[in-house]
C-alpha positions as CSV (number, residue, x, y, z in Angstrom):
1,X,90.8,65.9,77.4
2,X,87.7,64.5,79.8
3,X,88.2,61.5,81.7
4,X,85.7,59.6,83.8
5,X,87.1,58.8,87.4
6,X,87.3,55.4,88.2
7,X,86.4,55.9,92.0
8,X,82.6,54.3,92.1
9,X,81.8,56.0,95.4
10,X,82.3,59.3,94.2
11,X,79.3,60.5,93.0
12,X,77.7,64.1,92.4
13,X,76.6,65.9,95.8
14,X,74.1,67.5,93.8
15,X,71.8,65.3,92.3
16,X,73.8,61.9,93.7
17,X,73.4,60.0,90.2
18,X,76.1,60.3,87.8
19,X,79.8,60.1,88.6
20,X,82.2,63.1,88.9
21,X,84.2,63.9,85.2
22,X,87.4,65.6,85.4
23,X,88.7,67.3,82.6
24,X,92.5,67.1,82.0
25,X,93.3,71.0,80.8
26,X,91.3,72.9,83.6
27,X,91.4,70.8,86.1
28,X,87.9,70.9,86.9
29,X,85.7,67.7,88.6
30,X,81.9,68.3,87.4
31,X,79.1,66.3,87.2
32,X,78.4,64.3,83.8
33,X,74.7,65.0,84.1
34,X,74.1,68.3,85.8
35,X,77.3,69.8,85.2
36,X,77.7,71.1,89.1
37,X,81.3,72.2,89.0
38,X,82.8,70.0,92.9
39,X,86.4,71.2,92.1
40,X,88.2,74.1,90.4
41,X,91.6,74.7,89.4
42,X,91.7,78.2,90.8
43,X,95.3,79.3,89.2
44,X,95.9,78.9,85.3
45,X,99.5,77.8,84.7
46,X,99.1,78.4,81.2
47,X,100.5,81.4,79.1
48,X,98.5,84.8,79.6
49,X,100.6,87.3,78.7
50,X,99.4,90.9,78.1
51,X,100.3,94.4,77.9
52,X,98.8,96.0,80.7
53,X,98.6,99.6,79.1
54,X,95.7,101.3,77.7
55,X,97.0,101.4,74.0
56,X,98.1,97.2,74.6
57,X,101.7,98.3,72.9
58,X,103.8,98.3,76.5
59,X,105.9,95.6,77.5
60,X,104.0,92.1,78.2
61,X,103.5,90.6,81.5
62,X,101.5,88.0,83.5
63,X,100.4,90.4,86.1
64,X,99.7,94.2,86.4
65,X,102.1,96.9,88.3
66,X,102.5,95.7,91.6
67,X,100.6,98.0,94.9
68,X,102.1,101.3,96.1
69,X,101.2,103.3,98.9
70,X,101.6,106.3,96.4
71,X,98.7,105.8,94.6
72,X,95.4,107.1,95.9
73,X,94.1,103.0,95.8
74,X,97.2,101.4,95.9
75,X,96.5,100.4,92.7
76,X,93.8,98.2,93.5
77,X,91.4,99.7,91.4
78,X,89.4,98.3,88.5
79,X,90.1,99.6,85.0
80,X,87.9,99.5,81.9
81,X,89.5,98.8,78.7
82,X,89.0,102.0,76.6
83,X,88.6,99.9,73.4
84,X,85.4,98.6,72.0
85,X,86.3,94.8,71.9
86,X,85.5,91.9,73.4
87,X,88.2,88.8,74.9
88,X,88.5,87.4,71.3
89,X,89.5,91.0,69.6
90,X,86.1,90.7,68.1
91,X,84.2,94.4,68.3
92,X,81.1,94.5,70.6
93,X,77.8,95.2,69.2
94,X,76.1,98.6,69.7
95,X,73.7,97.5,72.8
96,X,77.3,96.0,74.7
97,X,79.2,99.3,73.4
98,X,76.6,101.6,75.0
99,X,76.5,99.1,78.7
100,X,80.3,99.3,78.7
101,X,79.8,103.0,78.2
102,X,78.0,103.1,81.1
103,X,79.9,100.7,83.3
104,X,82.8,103.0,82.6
105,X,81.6,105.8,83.8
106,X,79.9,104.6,87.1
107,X,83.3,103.4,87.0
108,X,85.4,106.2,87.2
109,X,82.5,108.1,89.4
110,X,82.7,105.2,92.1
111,X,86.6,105.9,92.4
112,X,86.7,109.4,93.5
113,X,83.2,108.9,95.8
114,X,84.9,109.7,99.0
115,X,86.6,112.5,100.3
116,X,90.0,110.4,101.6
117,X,90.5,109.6,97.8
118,X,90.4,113.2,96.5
119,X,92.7,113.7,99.4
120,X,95.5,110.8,98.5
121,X,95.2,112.1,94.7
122,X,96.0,115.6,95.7
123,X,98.3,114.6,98.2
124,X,100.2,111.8,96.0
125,X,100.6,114.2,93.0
126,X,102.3,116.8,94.5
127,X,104.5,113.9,96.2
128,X,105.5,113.0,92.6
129,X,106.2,116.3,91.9
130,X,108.9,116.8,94.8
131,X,110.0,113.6,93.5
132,X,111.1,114.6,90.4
133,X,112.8,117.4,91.7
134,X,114.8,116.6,94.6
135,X,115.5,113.3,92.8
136,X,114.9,110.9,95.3
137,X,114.1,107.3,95.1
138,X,111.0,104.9,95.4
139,X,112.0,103.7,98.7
140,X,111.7,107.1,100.5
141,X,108.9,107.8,98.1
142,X,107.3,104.9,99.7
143,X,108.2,105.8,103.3
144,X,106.5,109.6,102.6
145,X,103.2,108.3,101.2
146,X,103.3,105.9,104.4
147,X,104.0,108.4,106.9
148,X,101.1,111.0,104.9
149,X,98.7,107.6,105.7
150,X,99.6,107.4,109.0
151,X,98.9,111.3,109.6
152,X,95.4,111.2,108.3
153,X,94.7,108.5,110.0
154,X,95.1,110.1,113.0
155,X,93.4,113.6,111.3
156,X,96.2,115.5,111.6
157,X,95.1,116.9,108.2
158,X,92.4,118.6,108.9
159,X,92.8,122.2,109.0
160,X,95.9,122.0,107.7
161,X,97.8,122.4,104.3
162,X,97.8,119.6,102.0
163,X,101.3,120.3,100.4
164,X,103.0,121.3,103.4
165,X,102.0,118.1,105.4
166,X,103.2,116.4,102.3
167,X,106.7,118.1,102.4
168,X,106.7,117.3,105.7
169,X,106.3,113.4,105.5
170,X,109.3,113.5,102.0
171,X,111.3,115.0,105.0
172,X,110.9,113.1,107.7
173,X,111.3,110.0,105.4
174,X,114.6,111.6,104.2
175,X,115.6,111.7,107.5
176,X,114.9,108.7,108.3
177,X,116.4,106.4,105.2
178,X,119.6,108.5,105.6
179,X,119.2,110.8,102.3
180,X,120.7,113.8,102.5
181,X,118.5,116.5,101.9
182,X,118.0,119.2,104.3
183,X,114.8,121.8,105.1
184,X,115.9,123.7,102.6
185,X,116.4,121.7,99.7
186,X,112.5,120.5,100.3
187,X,111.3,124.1,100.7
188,X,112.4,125.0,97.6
189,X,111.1,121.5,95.8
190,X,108.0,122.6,97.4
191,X,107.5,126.3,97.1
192,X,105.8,126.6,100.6
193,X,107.9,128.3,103.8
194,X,110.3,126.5,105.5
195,X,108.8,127.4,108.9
196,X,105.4,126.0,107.6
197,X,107.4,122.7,106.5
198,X,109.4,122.4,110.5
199,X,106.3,123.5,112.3
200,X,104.0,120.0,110.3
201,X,107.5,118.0,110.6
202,X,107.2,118.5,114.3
203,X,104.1,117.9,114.1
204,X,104.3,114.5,112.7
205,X,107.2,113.8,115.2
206,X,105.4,113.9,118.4
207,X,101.7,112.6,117.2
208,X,103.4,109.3,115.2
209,X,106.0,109.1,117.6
210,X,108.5,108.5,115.0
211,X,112.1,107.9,115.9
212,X,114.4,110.4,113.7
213,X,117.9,109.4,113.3
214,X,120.5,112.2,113.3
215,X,121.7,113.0,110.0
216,X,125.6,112.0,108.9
217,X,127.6,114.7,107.2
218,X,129.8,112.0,105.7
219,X,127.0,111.1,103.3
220,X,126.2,114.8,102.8
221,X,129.9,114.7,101.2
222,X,129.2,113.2,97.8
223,X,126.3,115.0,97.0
224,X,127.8,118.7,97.5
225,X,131.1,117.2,95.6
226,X,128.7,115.7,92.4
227,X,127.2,119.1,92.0
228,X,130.2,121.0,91.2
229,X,132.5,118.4,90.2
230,X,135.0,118.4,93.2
231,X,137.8,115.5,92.8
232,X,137.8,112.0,94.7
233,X,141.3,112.8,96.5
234,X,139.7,116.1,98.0
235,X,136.5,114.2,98.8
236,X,138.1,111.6,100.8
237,X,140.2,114.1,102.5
238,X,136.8,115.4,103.1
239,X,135.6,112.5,104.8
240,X,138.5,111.8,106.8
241,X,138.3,115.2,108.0
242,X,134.9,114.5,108.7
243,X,135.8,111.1,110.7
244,X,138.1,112.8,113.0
245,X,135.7,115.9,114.1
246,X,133.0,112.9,115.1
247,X,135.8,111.4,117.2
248,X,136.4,114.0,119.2
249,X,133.1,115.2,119.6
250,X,133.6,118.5,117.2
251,X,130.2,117.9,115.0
252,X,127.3,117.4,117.9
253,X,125.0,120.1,117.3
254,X,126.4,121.4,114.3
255,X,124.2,121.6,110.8
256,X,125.4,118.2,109.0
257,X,125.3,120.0,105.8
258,X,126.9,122.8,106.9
259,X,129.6,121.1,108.6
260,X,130.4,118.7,105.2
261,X,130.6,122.1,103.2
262,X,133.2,124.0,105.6
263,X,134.8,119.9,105.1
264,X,135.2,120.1,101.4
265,X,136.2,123.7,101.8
266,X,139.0,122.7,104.0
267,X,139.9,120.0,102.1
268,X,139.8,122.2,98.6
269,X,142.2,124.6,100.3
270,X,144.1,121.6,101.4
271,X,144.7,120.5,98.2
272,X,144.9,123.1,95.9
273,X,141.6,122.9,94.1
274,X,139.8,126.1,93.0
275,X,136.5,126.7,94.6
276,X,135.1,128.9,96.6
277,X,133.0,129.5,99.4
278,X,130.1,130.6,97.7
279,X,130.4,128.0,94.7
280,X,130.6,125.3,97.8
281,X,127.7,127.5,99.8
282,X,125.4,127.6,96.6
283,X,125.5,123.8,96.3
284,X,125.3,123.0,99.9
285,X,122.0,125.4,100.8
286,X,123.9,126.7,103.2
287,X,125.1,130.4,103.9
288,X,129.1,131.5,103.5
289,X,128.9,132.7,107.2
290,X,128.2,129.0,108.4
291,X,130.9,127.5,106.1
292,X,133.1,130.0,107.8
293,X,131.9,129.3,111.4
294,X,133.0,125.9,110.2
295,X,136.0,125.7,108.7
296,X,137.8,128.0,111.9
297,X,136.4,125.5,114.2
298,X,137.6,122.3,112.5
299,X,140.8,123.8,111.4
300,X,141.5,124.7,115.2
301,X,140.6,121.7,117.2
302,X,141.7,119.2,114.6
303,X,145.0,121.0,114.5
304,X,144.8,120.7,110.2
């Protein structure tokens, strides 16, 4: 609906003749002469839901996938429908088919112009890759891809291996979100030696300055006793045990991991349950030897 505005002094800036019209729906004010457009409604209230996906089958929304530092763009790139039709479903004629053509690829050509960008795509693709083996979630995915940004900001990359920077940055935000998962665990996600992994870790800690919290081996607990299906009472035996070696000073300087395996062995032999070093060691990424180590030291200075 188009109404006339009843305020006589407001007049068109262009041509100064005719009085502004504002139309009801849009919220537009234009001119009723020379239709010069004074005031837009910028954001439609209205209904615009749309599958974001390139077949238009996924779930509906008002807005696409939100921005991730894991992506190459964040996101923020433009995408060119794949199919051949216009904003009404109707298909476009031959001459618009073979412009869109075009614009599509300039398109994809214009995204992968600069050298960063073929960077952040190999970079981010082998960070979903760890991520789907080490099983970790968005948040430290999030952190990783940060800390990557920060590094070749700085040009730390240069000269250097893609992958085990990479590895590098999913560890340090490991460490640094509390998620328990140690050198090892990312070396063999990664493929790539663990000495390459530590020597880029340390690099990343002294160039970003970042502040590495040390690890707990309480929260190391559930994740050794999930993989081979050790009970609750032995865990929280486990945990206490762990408890009373922090309190009087047993665990500084000792392997977190390490120290929450010889824990659960202690506890297992506490309790009665049937496992053994090497089933403990195996889940832990830790050798028998350092679950031995271990368990004589915390059986003999908490008195157990």
């Amino acid at each position: 609906m188009v109404t006339q505005t009843d305020d006589s002094k407001e007049k068109c800036k262009r041509c100064g003749k005719s009085k502004m019209v504002t139309d009801n729906e849009s919220g537009e004010t234009f001119c009723s002469k020379c239709g010069f457009v004074m005031s837009e409604k910028l954001q439609e209230s209205g209904p615009e839901w749309r599958s974001f996906t390139q077949d238009e089958h996924g779930d509906r929304a008002r807005a696409g996938p939100p921005t991730s530092l894991t992506m190459h763009d964040m996101g923020l790139a433009t995408i060119i429908n794949p199919i051949n039709k216009d904003a009404a479903g109707r298909p476009l004629s031959a001459t618009m088919k073979s412009t869109i053509e075009r614009l599509r690829t300039w398109d994809s050509r214009s995204q992968v112009h600069e050298p960063i960008d073929r960077n952040f795509r190999q970079a981010f693709s082998e960070l979903n890759r760890l991520k789907d083996k080490l099983a970790i979630s968005d948040a430290v995915i999030e952190k990783a891809a940060y800390i990557y940004r920060k590094a070749l900001e700085k040009g730390l990359v240069r000269g250097r291996s893609i992958s085990a920077l990479m590895a590098a940055a999913l560890y340090a935000a490991c460490r640094d979100t509390s998620t328990p998962r140690n050198l090892k665990d990312v070396e063999i996600a990664a493929n790539i030696k663990r000495k390459d992994i530590a020597r880029c870790y340390r690099l990343l800690v002294k160039e970003l300055d970042l502040k590495m919290p040390v690890t707990d081996s309480v929260q190391c607990v559930a994740r050794i006793a999930s993989k081979i299906g050790i009970a609750e009472p032995t865990k929280r035996f486990a945990i206490m045990v762990l408890k009373r070696a922090q309190e009087k000073e047993v665990s500084a300087g000792k392997d977190p991991m390490g120290l929450a395996a010889a824990a659960l062995y202690l506890s297992c032999v506490k309790n009665g349950e049937d496992k053994t070093q090497r089933d403990i060691a195996e889940s832990a990424n830790v050798t028998e030897v350092t679950i031995r180590n271990r368990y004589k030291g915390l059986k003999e200075l908490l008195d157990l």
